[in-house]
C-alpha positions in Angstrom: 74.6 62.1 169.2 71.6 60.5 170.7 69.7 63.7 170.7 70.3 63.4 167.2 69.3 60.2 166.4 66.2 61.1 167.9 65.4 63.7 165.9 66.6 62.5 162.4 64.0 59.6 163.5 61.7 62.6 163.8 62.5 64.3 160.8 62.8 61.1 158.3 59.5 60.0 159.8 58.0 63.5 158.6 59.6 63.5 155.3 58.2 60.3 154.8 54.4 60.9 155.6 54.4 64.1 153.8 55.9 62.6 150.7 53.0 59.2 151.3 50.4 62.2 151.3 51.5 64.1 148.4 51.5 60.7 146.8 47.9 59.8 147.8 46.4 63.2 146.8 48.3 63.0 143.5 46.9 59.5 142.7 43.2 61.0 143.8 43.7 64.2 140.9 45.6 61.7 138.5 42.1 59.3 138.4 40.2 61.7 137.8 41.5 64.1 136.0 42.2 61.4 133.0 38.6 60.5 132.6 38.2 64.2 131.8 40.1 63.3 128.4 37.5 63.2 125.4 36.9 60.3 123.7 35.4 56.7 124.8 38.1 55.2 126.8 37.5 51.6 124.5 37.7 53.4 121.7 41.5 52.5 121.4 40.4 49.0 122.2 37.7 49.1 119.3 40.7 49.8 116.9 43.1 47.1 117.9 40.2 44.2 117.8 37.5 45.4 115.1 33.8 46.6 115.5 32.8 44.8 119.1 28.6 44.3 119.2 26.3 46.2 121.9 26.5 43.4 123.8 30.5 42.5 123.9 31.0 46.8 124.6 28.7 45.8 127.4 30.9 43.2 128.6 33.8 44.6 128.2 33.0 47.7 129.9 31.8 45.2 133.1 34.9 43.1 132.7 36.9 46.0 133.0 34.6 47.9 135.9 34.3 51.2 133.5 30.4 50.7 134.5 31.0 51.2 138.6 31.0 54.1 140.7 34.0 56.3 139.9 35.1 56.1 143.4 34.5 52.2 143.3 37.0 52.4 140.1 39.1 54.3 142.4 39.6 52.3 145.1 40.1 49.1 143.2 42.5 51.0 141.4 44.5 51.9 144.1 43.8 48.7 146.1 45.4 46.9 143.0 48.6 49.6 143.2 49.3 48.3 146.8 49.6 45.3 145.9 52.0 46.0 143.1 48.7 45.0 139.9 48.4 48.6 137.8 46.1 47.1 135.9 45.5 46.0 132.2 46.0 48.1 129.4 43.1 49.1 127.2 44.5 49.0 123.8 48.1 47.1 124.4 48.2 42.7 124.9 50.5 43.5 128.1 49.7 44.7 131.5 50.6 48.3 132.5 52.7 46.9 134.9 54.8 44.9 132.6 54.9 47.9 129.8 56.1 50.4 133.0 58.5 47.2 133.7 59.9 47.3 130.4 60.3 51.1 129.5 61.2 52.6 133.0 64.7 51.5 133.0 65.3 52.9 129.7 64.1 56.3 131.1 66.4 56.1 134.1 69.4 55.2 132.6 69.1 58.0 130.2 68.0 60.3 132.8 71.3 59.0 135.1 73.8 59.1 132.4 72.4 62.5 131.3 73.2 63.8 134.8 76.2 62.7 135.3 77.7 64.2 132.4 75.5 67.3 133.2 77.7 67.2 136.4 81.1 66.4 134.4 80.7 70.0 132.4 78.4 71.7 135.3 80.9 71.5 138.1 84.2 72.6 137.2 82.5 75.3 134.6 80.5 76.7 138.2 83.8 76.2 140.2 86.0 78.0 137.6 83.6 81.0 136.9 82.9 81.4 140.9 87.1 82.1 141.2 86.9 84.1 138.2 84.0 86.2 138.8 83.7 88.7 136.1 86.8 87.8 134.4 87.6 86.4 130.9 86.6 82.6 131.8 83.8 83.6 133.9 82.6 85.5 130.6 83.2 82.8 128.7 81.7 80.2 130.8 78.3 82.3 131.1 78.3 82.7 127.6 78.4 78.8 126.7 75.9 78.9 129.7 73.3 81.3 128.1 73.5 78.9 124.8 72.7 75.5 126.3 70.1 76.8 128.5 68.2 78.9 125.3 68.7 76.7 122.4 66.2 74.1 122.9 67.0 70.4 123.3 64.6 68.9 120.4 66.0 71.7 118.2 69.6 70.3 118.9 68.5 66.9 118.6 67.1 67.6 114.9 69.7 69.2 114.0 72.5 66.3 115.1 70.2 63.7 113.2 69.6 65.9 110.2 74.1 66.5 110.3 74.7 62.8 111.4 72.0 61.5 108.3 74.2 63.7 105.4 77.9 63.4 106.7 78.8 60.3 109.4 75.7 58.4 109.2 76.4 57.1 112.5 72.5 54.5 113.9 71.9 57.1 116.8 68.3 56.0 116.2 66.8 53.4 118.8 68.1 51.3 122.2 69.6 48.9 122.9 68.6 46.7 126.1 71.4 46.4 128.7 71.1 42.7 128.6 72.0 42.8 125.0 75.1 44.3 125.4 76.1 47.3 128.3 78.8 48.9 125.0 76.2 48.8 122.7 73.4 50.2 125.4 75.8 53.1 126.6 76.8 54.0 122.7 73.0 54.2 121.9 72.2 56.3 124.6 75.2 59.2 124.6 73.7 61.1 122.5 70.8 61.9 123.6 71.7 62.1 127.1 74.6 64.5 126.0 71.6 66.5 124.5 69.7 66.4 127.4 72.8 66.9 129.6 73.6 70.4 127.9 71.1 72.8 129.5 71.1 70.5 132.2 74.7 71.7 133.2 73.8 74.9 132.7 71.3 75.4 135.2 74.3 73.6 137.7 77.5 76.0 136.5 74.2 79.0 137.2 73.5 78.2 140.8 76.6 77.0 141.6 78.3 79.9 140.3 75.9 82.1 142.5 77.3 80.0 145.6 80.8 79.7 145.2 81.0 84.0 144.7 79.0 84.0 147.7 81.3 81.2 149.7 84.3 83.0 148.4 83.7 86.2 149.6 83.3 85.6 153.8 86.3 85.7 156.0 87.4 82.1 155.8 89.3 82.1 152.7 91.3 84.8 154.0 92.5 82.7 156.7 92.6 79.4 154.4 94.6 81.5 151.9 97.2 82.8 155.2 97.8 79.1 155.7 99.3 78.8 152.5 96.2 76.9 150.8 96.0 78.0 146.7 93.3 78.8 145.3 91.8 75.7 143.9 92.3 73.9 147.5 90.4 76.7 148.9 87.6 76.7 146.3 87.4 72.5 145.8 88.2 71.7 149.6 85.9 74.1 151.1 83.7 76.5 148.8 82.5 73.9 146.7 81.3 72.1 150.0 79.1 74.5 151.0 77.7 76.1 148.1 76.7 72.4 146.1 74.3 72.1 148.7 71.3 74.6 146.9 72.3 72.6 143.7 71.7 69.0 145.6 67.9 70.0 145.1 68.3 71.9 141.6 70.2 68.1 140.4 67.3 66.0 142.3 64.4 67.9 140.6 66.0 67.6 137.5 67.1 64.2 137.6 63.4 63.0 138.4 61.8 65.4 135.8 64.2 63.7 133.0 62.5 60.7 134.2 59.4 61.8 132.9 60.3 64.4 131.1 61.9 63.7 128.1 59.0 62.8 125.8 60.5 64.5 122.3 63.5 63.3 122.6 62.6 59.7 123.1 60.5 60.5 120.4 63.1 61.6 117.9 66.0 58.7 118.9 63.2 55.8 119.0 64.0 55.2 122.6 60.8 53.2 124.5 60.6 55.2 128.0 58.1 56.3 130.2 57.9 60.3 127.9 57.1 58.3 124.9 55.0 55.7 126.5 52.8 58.2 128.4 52.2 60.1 124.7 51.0 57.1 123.4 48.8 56.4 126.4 47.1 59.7 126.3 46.2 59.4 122.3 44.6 56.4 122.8 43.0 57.7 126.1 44.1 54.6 127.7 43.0 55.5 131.0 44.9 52.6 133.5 48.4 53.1 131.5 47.4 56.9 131.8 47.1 56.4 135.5 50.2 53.6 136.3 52.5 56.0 134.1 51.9 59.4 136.1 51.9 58.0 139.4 55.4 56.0 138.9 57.2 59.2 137.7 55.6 61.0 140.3 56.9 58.6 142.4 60.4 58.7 141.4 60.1 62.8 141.7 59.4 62.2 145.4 61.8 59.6 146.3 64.7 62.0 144.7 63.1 64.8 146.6 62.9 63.0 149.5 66.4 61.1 149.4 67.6 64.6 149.2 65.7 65.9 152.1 67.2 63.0 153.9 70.7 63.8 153.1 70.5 67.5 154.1 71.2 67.1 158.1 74.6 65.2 157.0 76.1 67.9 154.6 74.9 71.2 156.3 75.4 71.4 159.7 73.0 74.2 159.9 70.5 71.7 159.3 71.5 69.2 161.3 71.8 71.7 164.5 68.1 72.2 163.7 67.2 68.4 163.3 69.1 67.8 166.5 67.0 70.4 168.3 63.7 69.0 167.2 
């Protein structure tokens, strides 16, 4: 156990720095990679407070260090992240830190509630065709499978506000903040996250499927099975252990990509996260909200990775031979 110890200290220690690198490289491209976006960065500005003079674009551009060194921009950039300032926006009266503040949770909570009920239909659907490979459920459950994962979610989402507008008229457009009302939050955002949750689920049942046939198939169950286990002991008390692991990562990728990545439909339900807030950055080449956006999903892409990572040696003990060996 101490041997262990030592090396999970080891091993979370390198996790850690490797993710803290990624991180700092990331930040490095992010910076400047936006100032490759056409257009005067102020130009946004320009629109939201008239026609500036020569002199107050002069000004402005020193107030907000656009006339430094790129890599004197950088720095102060990234000496104002450690210290938890990303900056003022360009063409918004709050500070990119508020505005990330403010729409982040929105993201996550859509992103959370989208996996979870990705994991409600995912699991059982994987378990169940696994026992049944090639059989009538397994068919069946590939089929719904192969229809989630190629109809795309912003086509579904069109088409459940165009139905919902000419038949139940039900508001599916807009949030609700949690501190309005935790009901009224969690009825705003099922629909969307059910949307999202769809293929979602159907990359789960895919890989899990793949590892419960393959978990099924060695020797054990035949011993489980002489013990007088049934099948659905054997297949949720032991199968499903070891062949959720692979979809641990496949759920963590996801789950931070949602984060980010879920632009159109927070676009088409009204909902303020970081997808829509990082479209409207990028059209008004808002170059610090540009910057604060990226790197805080990027962040949150990491710390799933790496809570992941961190959880490995405790659920495969393949893994935690090797950890313990390091």
């Amino acid at each position: 156990m101490k041997k262990f110890r030592a090396g999970y200290a080891y091993y979370v220690a390198q996790r850690l720095g490797t993710a803290l690198l990624v991180l700092l490289i990331l930040s490095v491209v992010v910076f400047f990679l936006v100032r490759l976006i056409p257009g005067d960065p102020l130009a946004g500005y320009y629109d939201t407070h008239g026609t500036p003079s020569i002199e107050e674009i002069a000004r402005l551009r020193e107030q907000l260090g656009l006339d430094k060194a790129w890599y004197t921009q950088y720095f102060e950039w990234l000496g104002g992240i450690l210290q938890g300032d990303f900056g003022a926006s360009l063409t918004k009266p709050f500070s990119v830190g508020y505005q990330i503040g403010r729409r982040l949770p929105y993201s996550i909570e859509l992103a959370l509630l989208a996996t979870i009920m990705a994991l409600i239909i995912g699991i059982p659907a994987g378990v169940l065709a696994g026992q049944r490979a090639n059989h009538l459920p397994d068919i069946a459950v590939r089929t719904g499978v192969m229809l989630a994962i190629s109809i795309p979610s912003f086509l579904t989402a069109l088409a459940v506000v165009l139905i919902n507008s000419r038949t139940l008229k039900w508001n599916l457009i807009g949030a609700v903040s949690s501190s309005k009302g935790i009901v009224d939050n969690g009825i705003a955002m099922l629909v969307p996250a059910l949307i999202l949750a769809l293929p979602f689920s159907g990359t789960v049942v895919r890989y899990l499927r793949s590892g419960m046939i393959e978990e099924l198939a060695k020797p054990y169950r035949i011993t489980l099975a002489a013990k007088g286990l049934s099948d659905a002991e054997i297949a949720y008390g032991h199968g499903l252990r070891n062949a959720i692991i692979p979809v641990l990562t496949v759920i963590s990728v996801r789950l931070a990509t949602l984060v980010g990545g879920t632009v159109v439909i927070e676009n088409i339900f009204s909902i303020p996260g970081m997808g829509k807030y990082l479209i409207e950055s990028i059209s008004s080449a808002d170059y610090p909200s540009i910057q604060g956006a990226i790197l805080v999903i990027a962040s949150v892409y990491l710390l799933m990775s790496l809570i992941v990572d961190l959880l490995y040696p405790f659920l495969d003990p393949r893994i935690k031979s090797g950890v313990g060996e390091s």
